[in-house]
C-alpha positions as CSV (number, residue, x, y, z in Angstrom):
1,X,0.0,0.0,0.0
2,X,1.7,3.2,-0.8
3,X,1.9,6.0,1.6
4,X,-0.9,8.7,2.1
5,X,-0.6,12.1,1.4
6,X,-0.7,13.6,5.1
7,X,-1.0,18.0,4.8
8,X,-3.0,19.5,2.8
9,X,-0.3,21.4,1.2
10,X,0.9,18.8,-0.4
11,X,-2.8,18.7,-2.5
12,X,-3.9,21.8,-4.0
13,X,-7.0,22.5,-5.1
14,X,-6.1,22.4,-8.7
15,X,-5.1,18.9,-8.3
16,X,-8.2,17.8,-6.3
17,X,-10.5,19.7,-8.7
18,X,-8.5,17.8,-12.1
19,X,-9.2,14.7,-10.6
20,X,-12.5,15.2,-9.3
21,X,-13.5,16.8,-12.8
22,X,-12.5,13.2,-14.3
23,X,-13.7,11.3,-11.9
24,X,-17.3,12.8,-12.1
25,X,-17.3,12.3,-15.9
26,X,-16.4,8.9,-16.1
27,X,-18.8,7.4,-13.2
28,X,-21.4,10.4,-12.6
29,X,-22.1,12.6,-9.7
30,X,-24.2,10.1,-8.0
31,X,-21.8,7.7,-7.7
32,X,-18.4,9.4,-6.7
33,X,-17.5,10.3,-3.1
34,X,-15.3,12.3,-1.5
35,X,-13.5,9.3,-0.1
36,X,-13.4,8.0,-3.9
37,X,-11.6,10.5,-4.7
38,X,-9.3,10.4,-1.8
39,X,-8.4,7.3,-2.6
40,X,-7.3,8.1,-6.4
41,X,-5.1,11.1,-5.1
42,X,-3.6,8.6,-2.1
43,X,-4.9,10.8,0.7
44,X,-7.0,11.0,3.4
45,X,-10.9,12.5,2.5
46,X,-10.2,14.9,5.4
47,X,-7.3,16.3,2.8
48,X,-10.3,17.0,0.7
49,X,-12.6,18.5,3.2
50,X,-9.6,21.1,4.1
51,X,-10.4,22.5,0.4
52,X,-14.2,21.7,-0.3
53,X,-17.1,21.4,2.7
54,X,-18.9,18.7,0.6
55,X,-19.0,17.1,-2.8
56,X,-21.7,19.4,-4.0
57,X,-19.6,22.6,-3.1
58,X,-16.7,20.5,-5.1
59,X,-18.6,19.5,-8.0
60,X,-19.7,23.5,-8.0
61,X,-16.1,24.4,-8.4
62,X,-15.5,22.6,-10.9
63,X,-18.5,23.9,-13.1
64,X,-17.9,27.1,-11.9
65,X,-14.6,27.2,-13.3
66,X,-15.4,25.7,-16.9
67,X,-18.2,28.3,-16.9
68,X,-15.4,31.2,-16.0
69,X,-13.1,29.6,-19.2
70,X,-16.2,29.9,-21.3
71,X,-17.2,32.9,-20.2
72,X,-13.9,34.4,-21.1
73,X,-13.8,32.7,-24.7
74,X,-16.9,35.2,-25.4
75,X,-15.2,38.1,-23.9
76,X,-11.8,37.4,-25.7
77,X,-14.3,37.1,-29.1
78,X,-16.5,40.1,-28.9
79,X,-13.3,42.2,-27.6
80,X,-12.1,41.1,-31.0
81,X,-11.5,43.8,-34.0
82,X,-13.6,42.1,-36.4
83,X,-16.9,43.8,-37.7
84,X,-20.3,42.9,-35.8
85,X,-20.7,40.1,-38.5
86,X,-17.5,38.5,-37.6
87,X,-17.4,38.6,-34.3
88,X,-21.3,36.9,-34.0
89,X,-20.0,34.2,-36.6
90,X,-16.9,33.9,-34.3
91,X,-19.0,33.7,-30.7
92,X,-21.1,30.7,-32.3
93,X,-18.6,29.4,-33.8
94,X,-16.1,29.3,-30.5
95,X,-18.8,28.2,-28.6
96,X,-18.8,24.8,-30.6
97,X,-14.8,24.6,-30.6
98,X,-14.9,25.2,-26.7
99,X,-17.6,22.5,-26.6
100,X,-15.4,19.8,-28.6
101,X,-12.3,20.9,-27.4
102,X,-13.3,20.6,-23.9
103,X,-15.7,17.6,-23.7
104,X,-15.4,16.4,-20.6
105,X,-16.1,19.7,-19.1
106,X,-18.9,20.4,-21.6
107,X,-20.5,17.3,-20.4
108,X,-20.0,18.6,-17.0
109,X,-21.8,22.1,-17.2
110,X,-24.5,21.2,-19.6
111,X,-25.1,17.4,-19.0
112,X,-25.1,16.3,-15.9
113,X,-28.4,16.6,-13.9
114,X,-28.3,16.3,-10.0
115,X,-31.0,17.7,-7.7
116,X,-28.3,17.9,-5.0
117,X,-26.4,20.4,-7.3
118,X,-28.8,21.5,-10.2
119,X,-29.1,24.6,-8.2
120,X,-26.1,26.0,-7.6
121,X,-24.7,24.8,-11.2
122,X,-27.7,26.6,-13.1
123,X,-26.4,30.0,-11.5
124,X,-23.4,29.4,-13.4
125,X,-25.3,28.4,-16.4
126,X,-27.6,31.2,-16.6
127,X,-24.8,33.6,-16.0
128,X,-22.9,32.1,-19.0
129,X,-25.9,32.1,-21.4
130,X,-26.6,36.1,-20.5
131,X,-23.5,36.7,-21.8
132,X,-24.0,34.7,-24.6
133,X,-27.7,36.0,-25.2
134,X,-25.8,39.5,-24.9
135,X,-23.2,38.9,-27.1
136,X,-25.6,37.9,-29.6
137,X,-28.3,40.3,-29.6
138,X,-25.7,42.9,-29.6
139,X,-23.9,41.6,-32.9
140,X,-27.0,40.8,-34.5
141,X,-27.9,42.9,-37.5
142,X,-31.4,43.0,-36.3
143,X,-33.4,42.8,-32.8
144,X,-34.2,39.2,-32.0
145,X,-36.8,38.1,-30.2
146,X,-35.3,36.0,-26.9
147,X,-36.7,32.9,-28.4
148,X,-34.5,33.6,-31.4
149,X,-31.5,33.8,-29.5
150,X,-32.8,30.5,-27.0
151,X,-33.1,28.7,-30.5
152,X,-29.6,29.5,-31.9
153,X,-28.4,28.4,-28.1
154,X,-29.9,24.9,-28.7
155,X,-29.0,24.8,-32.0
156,X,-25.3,25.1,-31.3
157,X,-25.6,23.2,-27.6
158,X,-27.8,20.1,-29.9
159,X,-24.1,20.2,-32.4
160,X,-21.6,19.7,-29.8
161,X,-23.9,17.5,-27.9
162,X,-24.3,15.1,-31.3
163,X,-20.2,14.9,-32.4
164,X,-19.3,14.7,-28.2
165,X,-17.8,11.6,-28.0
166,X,-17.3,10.8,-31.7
167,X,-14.9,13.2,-32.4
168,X,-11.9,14.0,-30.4
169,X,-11.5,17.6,-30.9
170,X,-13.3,20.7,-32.9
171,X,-10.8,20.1,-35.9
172,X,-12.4,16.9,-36.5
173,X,-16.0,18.5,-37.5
174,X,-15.2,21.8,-38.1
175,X,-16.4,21.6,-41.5
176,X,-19.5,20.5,-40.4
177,X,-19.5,23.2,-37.8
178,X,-18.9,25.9,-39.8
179,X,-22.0,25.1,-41.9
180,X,-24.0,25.0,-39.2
181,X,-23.4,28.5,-37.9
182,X,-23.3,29.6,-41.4
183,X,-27.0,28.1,-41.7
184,X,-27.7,29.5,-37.8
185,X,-27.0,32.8,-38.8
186,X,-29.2,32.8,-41.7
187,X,-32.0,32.4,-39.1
188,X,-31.0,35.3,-37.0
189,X,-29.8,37.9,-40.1
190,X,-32.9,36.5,-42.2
């Protein structure tokens, strides 16, 4: 048996969230504990609890943080140079590429349902889409109607959600990708 971990320096919380992201992916949030997870990082759970107060508060972290990366993909895209045109075309287009690119944490913030953690993780979630909804209306070359802008949403969440898991990165269907904004956008400009 190989020695535990024993101070919680030694574990960050980068390391416990990596694992715990992985971990929750592969066997779901119903059936990962905190002692689980101890176990892969060869520490005691109380190493854990130092960092998170439950697995719900750890599970929210991790969320949070894929949220926070997508968050600032649209920021880094609408900050962009590009006319209004563009940069719309590039928001839905990046929102895909983060969605392939990232799959595990894609699955994470849009996939898995928990009533222990639904709450707290649609905060997240409903921040993220303002922006989006945001970013959107404002590029748009006419007012859309919320429903619109839910549509084009679903249409884009419905495309990553379909290649997830049978392609290993955005490369792999960005052809495909790129069509389907292009055919998204005719809906919003039309």
């Amino acid at each position: 048996m190989s020695p535990r971990k024993t101070t919680s320096q030694e574990l960050t919380r980068e390391i416990i969230l990596q694992k715990a992201r992985t971990t929750f992916v592969e066997k779901g949030f119903q059936q990962v504990s905190m002692r689980s997870i101890a176990k892969l990082l060869g520490c005691s759970h109380g190493a854990i609890y130092y960092h998170f107060k439950n697995k719900a508060e750890l599970f929210y972290a991790i969320v949070e943080e894929d949220f926070s990366k997508l968050n600032y993909w649209l920021e880094e895209t609408i900050q962009g140079s590009e006319d209004d045109s563009t940069k719309l075309y590039n928001v839905l287009i990046r929102f895909i590429e983060f969605g392939l690119n990232h799959q595990s944490q894609y699955e994470i913030m849009f996939l898995v349902r928990n009533t222990e953690v639904d709450s707290l993780s649609q905060e997240a979630a409903n921040y993220s889409y303002q922006k989006f909804a945001q970013a959107v209306q404002s590029l748009a070359k006419k007012k859309l109607e919320i429903i619109d802008v839910w549509s084009a949403f679903i249409a884009l969440h419905g495309f990553v959600s379909h290649y997830r898991g049978y392609v290993d990165n955005f490369e792999e269907a960005k052809l495909a990708a790129k069509s389907h904004v292009n055919f998204i956008l005719k809906g919003l400009n039309g």
